[in-house]
GUDREN-303359 format. One record per residue: residue in one letter; x, y, z of N, C-alpha, C in turn. Coordinates in steps of 0.001 Angstrom, whole numbers, plus 500000, padded with zeros to 6 digits. Layout:
% GUDREN-303359
AXYZXYZXYZ;...
This chain:
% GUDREN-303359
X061965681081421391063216680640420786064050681850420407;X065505681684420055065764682682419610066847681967418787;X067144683414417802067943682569416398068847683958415584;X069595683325415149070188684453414328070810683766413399;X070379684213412103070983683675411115071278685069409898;X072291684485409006072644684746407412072348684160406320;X071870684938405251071161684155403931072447684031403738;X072292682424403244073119682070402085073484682723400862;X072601683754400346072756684732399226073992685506399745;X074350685834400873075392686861400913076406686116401606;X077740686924400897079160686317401152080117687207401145;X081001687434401712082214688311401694082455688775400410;X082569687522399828083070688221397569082102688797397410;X080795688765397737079237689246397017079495690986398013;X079591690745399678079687692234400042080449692989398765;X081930692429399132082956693034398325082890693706396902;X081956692900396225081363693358394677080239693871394431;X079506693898395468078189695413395686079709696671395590;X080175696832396972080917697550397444081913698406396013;X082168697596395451083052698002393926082340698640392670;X081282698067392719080124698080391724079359699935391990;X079124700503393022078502701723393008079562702528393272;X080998702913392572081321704308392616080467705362392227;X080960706257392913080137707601392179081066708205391273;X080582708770390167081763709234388906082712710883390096;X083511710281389183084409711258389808084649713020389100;X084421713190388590083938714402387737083115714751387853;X081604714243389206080795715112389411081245716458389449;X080393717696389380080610719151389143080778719393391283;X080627720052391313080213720608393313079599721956393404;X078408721949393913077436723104393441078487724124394913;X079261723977395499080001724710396477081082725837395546;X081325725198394564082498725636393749082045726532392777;X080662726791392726079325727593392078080017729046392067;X080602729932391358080750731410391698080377732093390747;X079688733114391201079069734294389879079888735893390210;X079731736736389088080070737893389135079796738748390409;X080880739309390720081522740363391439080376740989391762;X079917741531390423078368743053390490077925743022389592;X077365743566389288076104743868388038076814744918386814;X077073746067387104077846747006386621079058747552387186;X079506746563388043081159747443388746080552748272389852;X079570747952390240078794749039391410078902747508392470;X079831748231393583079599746831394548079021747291395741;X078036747745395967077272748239397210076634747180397203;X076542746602398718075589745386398810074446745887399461;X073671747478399363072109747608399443071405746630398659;X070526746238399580069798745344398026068253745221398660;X067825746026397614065994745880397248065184745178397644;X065597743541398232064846742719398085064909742650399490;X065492743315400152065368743139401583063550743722402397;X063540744281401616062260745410401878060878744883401583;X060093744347402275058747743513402533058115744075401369;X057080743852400581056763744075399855055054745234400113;X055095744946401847053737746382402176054191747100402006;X056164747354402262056823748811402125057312749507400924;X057381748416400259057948748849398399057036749287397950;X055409748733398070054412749463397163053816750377398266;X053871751841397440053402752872398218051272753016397945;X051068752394396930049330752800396755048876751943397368;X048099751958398331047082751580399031046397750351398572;X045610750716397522044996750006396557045308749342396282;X046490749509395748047554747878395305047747746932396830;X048093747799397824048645746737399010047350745766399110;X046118746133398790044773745569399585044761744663398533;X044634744904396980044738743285396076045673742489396703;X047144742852396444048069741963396720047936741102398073;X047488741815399435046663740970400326045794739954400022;X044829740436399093043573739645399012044124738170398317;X044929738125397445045382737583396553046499736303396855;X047227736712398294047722735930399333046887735015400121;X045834735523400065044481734857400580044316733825399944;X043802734096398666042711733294398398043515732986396463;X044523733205396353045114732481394740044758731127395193;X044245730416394388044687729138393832045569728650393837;X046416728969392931047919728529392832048725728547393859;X048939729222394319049477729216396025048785728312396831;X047575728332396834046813727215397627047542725698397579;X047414725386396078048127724213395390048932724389395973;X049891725122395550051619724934396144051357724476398183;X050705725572398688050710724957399748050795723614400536;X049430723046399687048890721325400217050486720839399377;X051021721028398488052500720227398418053361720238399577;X053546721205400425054359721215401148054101720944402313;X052649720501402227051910719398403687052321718193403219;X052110717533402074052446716389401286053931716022401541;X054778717018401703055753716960401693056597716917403344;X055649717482404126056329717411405452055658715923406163;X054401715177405515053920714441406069054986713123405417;X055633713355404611056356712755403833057945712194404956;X058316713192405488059125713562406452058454712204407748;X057066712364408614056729711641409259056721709693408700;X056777709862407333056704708176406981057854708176407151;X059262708693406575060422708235407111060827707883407963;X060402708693408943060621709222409939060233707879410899;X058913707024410539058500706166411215059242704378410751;X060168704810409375061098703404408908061858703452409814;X062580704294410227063606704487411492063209703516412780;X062028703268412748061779702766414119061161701660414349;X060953700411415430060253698923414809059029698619414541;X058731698180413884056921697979413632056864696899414739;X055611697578415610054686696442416362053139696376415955;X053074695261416431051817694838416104051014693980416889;X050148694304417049048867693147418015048515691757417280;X048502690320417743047432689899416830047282688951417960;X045790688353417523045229687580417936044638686663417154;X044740685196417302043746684851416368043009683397417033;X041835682696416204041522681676417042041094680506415750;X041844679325415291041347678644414820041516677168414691;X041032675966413863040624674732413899041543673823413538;X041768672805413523042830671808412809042339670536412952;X041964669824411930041933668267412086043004667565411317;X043721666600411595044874666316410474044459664977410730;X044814664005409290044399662930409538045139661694410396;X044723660637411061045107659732412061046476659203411641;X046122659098410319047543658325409800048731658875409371;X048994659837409896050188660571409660050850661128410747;X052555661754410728053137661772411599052365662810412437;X052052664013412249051739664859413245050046664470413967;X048939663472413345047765663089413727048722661881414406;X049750660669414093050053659636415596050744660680416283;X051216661103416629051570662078417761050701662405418147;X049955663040417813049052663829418733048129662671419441;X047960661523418504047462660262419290047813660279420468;X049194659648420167050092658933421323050747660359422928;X050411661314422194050465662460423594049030662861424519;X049672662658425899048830662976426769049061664631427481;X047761665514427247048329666519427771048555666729429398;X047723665971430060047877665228431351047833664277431389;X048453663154432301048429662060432501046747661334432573;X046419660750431603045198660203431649044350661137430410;X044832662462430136043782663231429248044635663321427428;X044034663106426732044447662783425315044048664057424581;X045147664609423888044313665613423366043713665760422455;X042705666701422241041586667029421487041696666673419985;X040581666284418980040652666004418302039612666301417517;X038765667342416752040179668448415927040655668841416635;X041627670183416983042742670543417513042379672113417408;X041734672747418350041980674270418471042950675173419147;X043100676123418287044217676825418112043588678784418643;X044286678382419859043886680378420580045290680357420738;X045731682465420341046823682832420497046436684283420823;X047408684799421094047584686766421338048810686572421675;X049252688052420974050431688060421051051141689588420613;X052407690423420769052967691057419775053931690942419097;X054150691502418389055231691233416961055847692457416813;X056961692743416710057802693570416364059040692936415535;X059038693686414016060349694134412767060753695421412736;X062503695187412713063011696685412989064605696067412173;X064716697171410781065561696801410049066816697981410888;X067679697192411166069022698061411776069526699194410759;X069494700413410710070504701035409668071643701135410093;X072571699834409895073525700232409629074386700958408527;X073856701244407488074499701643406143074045703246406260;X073148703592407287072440704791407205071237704996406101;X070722703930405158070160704409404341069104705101404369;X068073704477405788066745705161406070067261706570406873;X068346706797407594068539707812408163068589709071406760;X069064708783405613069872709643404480067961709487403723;X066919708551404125065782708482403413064946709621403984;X065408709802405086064456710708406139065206712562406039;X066440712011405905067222713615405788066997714507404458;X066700713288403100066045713693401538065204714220401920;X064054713533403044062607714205402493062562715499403114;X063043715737404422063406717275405019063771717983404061;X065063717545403222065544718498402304064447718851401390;X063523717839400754062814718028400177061742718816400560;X061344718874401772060032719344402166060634721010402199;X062162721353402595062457722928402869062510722900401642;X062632722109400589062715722742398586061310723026398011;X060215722102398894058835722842398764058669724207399275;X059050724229400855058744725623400900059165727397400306;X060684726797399647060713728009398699060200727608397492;X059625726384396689059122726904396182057784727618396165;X057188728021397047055710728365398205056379729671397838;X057512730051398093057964731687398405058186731671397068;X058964730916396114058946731711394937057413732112393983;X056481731366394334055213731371393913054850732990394286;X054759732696395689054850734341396927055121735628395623;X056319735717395814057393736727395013056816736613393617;X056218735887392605055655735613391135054437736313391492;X053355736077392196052424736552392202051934738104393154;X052810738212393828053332739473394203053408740671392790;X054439739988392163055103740741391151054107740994389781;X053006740020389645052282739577388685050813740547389245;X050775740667390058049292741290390220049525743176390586;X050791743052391095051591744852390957051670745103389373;X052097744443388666052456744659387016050725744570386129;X050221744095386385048730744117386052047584744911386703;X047958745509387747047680746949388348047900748089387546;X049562747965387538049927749299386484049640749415385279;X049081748355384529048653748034383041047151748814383469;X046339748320383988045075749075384380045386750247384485;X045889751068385230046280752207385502046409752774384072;X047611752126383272047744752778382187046656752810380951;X046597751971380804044828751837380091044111752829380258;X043673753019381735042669754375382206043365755499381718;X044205755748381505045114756901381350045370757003379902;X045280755839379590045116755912377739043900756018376933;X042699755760377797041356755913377692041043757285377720;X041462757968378867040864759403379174041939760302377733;X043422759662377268043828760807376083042952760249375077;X042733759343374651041513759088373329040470759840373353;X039918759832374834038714760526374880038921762096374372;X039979762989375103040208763688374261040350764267373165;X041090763481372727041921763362371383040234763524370277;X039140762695370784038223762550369795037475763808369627;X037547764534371056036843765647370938037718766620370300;X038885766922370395039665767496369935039336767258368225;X039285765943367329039315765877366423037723766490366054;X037084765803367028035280766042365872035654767904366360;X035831768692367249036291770192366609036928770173365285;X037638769851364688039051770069364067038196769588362479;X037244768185362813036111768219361800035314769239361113;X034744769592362954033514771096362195034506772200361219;X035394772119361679036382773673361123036406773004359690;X036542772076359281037157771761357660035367771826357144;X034411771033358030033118771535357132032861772612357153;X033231773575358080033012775119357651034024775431356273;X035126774886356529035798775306355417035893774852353909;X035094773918353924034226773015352936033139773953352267;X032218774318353071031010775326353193031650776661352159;X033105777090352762033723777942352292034478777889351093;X034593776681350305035094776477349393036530776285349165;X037045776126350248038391776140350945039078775054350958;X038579774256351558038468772747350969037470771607350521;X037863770551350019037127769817349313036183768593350244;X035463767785349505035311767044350650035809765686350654;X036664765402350199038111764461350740038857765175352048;X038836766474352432039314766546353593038219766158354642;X037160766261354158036103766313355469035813764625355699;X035926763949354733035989762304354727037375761855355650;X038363762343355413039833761973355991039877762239357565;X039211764092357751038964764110359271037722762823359607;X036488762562359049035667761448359749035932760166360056;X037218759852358937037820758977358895038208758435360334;X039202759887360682040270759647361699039265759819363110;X038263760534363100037243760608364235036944758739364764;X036737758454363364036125757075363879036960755664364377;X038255755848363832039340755646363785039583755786365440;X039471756936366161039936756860367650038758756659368332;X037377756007367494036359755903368363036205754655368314;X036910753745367260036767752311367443038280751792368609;X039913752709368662040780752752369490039890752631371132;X038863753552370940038136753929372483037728752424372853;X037072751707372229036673750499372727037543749086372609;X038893749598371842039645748690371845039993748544373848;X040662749760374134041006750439374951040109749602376496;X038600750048376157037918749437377378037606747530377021;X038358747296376174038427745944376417039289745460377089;X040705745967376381041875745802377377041449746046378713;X040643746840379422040501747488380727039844746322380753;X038741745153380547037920744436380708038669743441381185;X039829742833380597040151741735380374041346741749381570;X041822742980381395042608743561382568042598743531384142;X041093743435384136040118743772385443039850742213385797;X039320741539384928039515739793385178040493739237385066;X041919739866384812043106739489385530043343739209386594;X043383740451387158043374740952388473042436739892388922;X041420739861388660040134739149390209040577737887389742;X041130737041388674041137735640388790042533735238389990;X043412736204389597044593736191390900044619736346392188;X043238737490392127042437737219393625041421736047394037;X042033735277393406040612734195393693038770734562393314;X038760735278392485037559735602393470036796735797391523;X035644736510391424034401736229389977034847738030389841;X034562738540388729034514739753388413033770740572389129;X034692741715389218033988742785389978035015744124389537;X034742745352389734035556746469389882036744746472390502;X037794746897390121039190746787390868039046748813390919;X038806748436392422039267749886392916040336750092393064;X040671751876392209041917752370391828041621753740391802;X042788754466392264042920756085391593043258756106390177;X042362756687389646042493756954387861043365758238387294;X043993758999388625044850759976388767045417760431387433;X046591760968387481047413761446386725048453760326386949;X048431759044385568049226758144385791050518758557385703;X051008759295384624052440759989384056052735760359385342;X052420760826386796052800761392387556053624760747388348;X053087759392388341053509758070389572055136758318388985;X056203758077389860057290757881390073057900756303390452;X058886755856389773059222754359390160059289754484391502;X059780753832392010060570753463393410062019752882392924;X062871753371393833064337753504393365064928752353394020;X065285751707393074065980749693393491067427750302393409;X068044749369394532069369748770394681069709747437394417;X070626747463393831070652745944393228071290745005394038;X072453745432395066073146744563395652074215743804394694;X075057742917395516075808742359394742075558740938394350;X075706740536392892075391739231392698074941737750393610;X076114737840395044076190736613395295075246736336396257;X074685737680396586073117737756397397071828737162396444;X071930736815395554071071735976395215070550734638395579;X071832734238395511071571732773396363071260732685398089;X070952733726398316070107733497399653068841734266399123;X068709735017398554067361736125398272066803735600397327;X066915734840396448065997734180395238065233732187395764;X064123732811395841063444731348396332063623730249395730;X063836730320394020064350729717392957065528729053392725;X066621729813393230067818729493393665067806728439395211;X067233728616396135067441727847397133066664726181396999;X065613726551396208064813725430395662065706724466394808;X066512724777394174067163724179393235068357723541394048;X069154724588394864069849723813396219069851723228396570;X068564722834397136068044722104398160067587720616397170;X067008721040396227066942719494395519068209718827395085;X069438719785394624070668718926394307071474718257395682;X070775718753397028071353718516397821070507716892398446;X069186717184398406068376715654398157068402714589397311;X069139714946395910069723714380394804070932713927395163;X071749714311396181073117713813396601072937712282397731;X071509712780398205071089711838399313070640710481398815;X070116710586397561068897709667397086070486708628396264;X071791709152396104072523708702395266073560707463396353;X073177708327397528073550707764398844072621706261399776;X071494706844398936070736705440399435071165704656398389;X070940704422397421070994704050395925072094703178396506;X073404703672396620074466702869397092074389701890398096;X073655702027398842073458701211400356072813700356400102;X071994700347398924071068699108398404072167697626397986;X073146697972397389074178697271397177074836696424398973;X074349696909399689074920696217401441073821695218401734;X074251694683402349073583693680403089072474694309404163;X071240693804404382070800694831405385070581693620406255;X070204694278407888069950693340408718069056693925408790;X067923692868409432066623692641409826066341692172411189;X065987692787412237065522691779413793064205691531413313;X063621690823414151062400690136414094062086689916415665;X061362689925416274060694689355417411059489689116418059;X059168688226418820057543688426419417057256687674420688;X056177687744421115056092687382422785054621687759422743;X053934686246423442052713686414423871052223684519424200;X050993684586424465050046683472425087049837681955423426;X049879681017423798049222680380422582048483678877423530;X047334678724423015046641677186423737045593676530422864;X045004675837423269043910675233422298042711674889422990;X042592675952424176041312676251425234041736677009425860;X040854677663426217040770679289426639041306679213428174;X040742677923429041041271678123430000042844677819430114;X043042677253429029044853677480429412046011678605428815;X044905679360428053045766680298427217046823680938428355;X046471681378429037047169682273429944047709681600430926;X047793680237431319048900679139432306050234679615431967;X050943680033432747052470679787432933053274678914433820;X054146678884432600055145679414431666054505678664430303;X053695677641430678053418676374429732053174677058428321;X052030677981428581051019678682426824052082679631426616;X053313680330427398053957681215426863054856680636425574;X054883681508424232055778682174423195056592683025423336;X057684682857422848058447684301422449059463683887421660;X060007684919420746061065684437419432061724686115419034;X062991685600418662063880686648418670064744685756416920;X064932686820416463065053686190415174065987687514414322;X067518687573413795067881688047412624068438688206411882;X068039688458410489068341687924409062069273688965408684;X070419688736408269071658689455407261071305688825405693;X070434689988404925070659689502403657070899690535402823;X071255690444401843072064691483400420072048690818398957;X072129691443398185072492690839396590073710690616396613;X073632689168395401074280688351395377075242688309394066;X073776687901393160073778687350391791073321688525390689;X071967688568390756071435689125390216071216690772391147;X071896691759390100072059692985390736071521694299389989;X071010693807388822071025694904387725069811695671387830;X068840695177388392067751696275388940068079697579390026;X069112696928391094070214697982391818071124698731391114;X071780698100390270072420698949389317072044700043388704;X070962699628387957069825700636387669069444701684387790;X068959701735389528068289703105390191069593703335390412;X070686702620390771071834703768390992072572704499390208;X072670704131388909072389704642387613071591706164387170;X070748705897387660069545707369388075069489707873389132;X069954707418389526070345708165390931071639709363390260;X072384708536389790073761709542390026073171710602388618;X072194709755387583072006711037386742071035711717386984;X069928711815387915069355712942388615069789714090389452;X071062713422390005072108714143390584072943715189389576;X073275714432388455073823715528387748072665716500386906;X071461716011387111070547716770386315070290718414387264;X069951717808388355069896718682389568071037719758389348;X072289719039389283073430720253389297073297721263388224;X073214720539387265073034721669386169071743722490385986;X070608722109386547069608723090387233070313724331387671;X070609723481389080071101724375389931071914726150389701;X073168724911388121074110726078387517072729727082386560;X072260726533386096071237727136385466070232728108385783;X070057727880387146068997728797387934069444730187388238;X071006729963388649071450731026388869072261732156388233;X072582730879386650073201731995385291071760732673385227;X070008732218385383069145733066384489068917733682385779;X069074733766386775068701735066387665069595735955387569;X070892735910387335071755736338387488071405737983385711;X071025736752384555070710737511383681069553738461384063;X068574737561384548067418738310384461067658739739385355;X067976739976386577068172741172387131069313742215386242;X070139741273385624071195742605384373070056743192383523;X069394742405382701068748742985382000067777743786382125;X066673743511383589065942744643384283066396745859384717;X067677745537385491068432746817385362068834748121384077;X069462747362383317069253747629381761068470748557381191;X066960747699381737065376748131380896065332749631382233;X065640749507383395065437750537384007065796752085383310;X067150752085383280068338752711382924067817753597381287;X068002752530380512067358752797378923065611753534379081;X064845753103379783063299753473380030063275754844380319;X064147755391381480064393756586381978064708757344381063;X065752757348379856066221757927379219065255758125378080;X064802756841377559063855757093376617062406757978377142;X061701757780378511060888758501379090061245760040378551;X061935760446379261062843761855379219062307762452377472;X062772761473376535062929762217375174061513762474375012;X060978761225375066059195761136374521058533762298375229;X058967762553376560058209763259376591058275764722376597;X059431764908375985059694766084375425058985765744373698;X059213765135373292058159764787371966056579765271372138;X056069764790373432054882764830373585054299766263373826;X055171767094374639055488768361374647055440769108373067;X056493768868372775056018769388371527055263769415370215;X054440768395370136053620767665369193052203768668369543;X051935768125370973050979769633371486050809770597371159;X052293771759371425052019772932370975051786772900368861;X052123771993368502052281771897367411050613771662366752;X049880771035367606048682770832367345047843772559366800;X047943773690367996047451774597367692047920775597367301;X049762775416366467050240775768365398049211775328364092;X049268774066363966048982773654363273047375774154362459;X046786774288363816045231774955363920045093776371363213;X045770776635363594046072778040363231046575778771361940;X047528777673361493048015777977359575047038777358359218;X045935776352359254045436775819358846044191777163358048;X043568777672359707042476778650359425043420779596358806;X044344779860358617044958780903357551045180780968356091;X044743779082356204045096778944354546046868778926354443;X047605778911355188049547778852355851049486777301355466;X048568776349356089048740775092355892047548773934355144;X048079772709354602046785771877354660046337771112355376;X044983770423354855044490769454356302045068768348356578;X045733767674355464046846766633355710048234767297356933;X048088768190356942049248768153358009048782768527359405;X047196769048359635046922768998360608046234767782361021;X045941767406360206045728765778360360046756764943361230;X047911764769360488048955764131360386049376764458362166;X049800765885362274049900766548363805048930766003364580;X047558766163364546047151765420365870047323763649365467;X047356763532364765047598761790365124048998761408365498;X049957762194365399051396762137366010050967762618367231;X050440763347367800050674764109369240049651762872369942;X048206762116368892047952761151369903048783759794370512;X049691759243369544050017758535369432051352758880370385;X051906759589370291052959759908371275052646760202372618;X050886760454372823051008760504374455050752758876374443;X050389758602373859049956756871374326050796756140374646;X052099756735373440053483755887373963053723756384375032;X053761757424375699054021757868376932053880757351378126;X052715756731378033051550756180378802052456754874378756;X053031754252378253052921752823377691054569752587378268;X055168753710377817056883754187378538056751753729379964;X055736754460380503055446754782381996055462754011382732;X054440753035382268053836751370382577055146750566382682;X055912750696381342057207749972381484058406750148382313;X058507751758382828059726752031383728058727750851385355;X056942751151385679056963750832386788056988748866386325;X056896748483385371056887747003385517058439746614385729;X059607747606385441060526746786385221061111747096386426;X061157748191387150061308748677388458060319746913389509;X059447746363389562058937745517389613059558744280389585;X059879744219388316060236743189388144061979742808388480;X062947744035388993063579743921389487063839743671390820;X062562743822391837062458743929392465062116742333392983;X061674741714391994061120740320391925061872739583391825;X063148739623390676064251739339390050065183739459391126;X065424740064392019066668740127392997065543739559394254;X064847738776394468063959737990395568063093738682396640;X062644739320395932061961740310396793060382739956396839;X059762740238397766058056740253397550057790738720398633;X058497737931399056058009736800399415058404736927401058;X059166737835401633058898737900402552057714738589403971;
């Protein structure tokens, strides 16, 4: 058979008042109309840092082989990954509304209906051949296929299938911004180790330096020279940088199971040069100009890409308000014995069938999601504006910390410089009776404490050098 019909639910006034009912507000924002600053500091060179793979930015060895390992086998990246399988397989269900469902069926079963009613006298009074009466119960053999295939005309499944693409490329930066975080996160917890070791080996010093600086006041104790409140004040301070010493290799402890939990992997040694940390030199960033962010920040395109799936989802939302059509069809064998299933034309079926239906009356559940629709849409936008005022900050202010670090480096360690020689000034009026032990005291715990800040300066010019580097989208390619 074939048939085509319209629900009674839908009517020209009912199209007409879906149709009226889902404007979109007109004061949406337009993430196109999005513009940020010129430059950073009035410097408009568009070199920019983040162009540069991240095997070539880090020059130590050591570091390249974690940060490998760590691409491997993080966790968190793992996670992020299986999302963006989730997300492309997501793509294939759409992908398959687009097109008609078929289906096989077959089935085989019984019917007795009773004598006294219209469909049991019929079946009485019919002969399926002249002379043969049919069966009584009444079996029922069929096979057949079936195919439903909703027309988009409104586009909605086409705009359902184009979201989840969008969606599935908003997974994969966020995959790269993960990339670029943990890039940046296991380089910056490198250099903390580094500095640690380097703050370990001046303590170590520093203690031997003091238990000398001890014996001299008990000789001079011995000598009547001084009392023994100085010789308590030096043991004091001995023990003082010997409980610092194990503060020190805890940090290194905890430091070290940083590192290996980011590598995936159970504690072990993080091989490193224990060098002369003060020596390491940043690596020298270009910042580029602002509006290279929005292609170079994974964060930024992620956020894109969802206000741009948020535009889609506001687009189905609307189409829900249309009428949709529906085909229907099928074709195959039906009998009530096997040997006639397959006689033609007689056992043949087939039906062609389709439905125009839409809301009518009751609409407010459509209303609804379209409702959230349009305010996910604006939630998205202001993400969007949001993502790129704090990248936009975050690289000023790394820059900033660069700039200020350098300068402050510079002084300290002219401080550190001189606190030194001041130490065996200090040594020296001391054994002369020129000075007291409070001030040679006082001198080496300034000269320790100022290489530590040194140490600590150091760490901070290479994290923020880093983290600019992270900050303008770097590390994920």
């Amino acid at each position: 058979m074939y048939k085509f019909r319209i629900h009674s639910g839908v009517g020209l006034v009912g199209i007409c008042l879906a149709i009226a009912s889902c404007r979109v507000p007109a004061s949406l924002p337009s993430a196109e109309n999005r513009s940020v600053p010129g430059s950073y500091n009035g410097n408009g060179d568009t070199t920019n840092t983040a162009a540069i793979e991240w095997r070539n930015f880090f020059t130590d060895k050591n570091l390249v082989d974690l940060v490998d390992t760590a691409l491997k086998n993080n966790q968190e990246l793992m996670v992020t990954l299986q999302e963006v399988e989730i997300a492309r397989n997501d793509i294939r269900f759409r992908q398959g509304a687009l097109l008609p469902t078929v289906t096989a069926r077959a089935g085989v079963g019984v019917e007795k209906v009773g004598r006294y009613t219209s469909q049991g006298a019929g079946d009485a009074s019919t002969e399926i051949t002249p002379g043969k009466e049919m069966p009584d119960p009444l079996t029922d053999l069929s096979i057949g296929a079936y195919a439903n295939w909703e027309v988009d005309i409104w586009k909605k499944l086409h705009n359902a299938k184009k979201a989840a693409v969008t969606r599935y490329l908003s997974t994969v930066e966020g995959k790269n911004f993960v990339l670029t975080n943990l890039v940046a996160e296991v380089a910056n917890s490198y250099y903390e180790l580094l500095a640690l070791d380097n703050q370990l080996l001046i303590v170590k010093q520093n203690i031997e330096l003091q238990k000398n600086a001890l014996e001299i006041v008990k000789v001079q104790k011995e000598a009547t020279r001084v009392t023994e409140l100085a010789v308590q004040k030096f043991q004091a301070e001995v023990l003082k940088s010997q409980s610092l010493e194990f503060d020190i290799l805890q940090n290194i402890k905890e430091t070290e199971n940083k590192i290996n939990f980011l590598l995936g992997r159970y504690p072990q040694e993080i091989i490193r040069d224990k060098g002369n940390f003060l020596s390491a030199v940043p690596p020298a960033v270009s910042s580029g100009i602002p509006s290279q962010l929005l292609a170079n920040r994974p964060d930024i395109k992620k956020a894109e890409l969802e206000l741009a799936a948020a535009k889609l989802d506001v687009k189905i939302a609307r189409a829900e308000f249309y009428p949709s059509l529906g085909i229907s069809a099928g074709a195959g064998f039906q009998a009530f014995k096997p040997s006639y299933l397959f006689k033609m034309p007689e056992s043949l079926l087939y039906s062609l069938a389709g439905d125009l239906a839409g809301p009518l009356i009751n609409r407010n559940a459509i209303k609804a999601e379209f409702s959230n629709a349009n305010a996910r849409q604006l939630q998205a936008m202001y993400n969007y504006e949001r993502t790129i005022l704090n990248a936009y900050f975050e690289v000023s202010n790394q820059l900033s910390s660069i700039s200020n670090l350098e300068k402050s480096y510079d002084l300290k360690s002219k401080q550190v410089d001189a606190l030194t020689r001041s130490i065996d000034i200090s040594n020296d009026l001391f054994k002369s009776a020129r000075a007291d032990y409070l001030e040679v005291l006082m001198t080496q715990r300034d000269a320790l404490e100022s290489k530590l800040d040194l140490i600590e300066t150091k760490k901070q010019q290479l994290n923020a050098v880093i983290n600019v580097y992270r900050d303008l989208g770097g590390g994920w390619k």
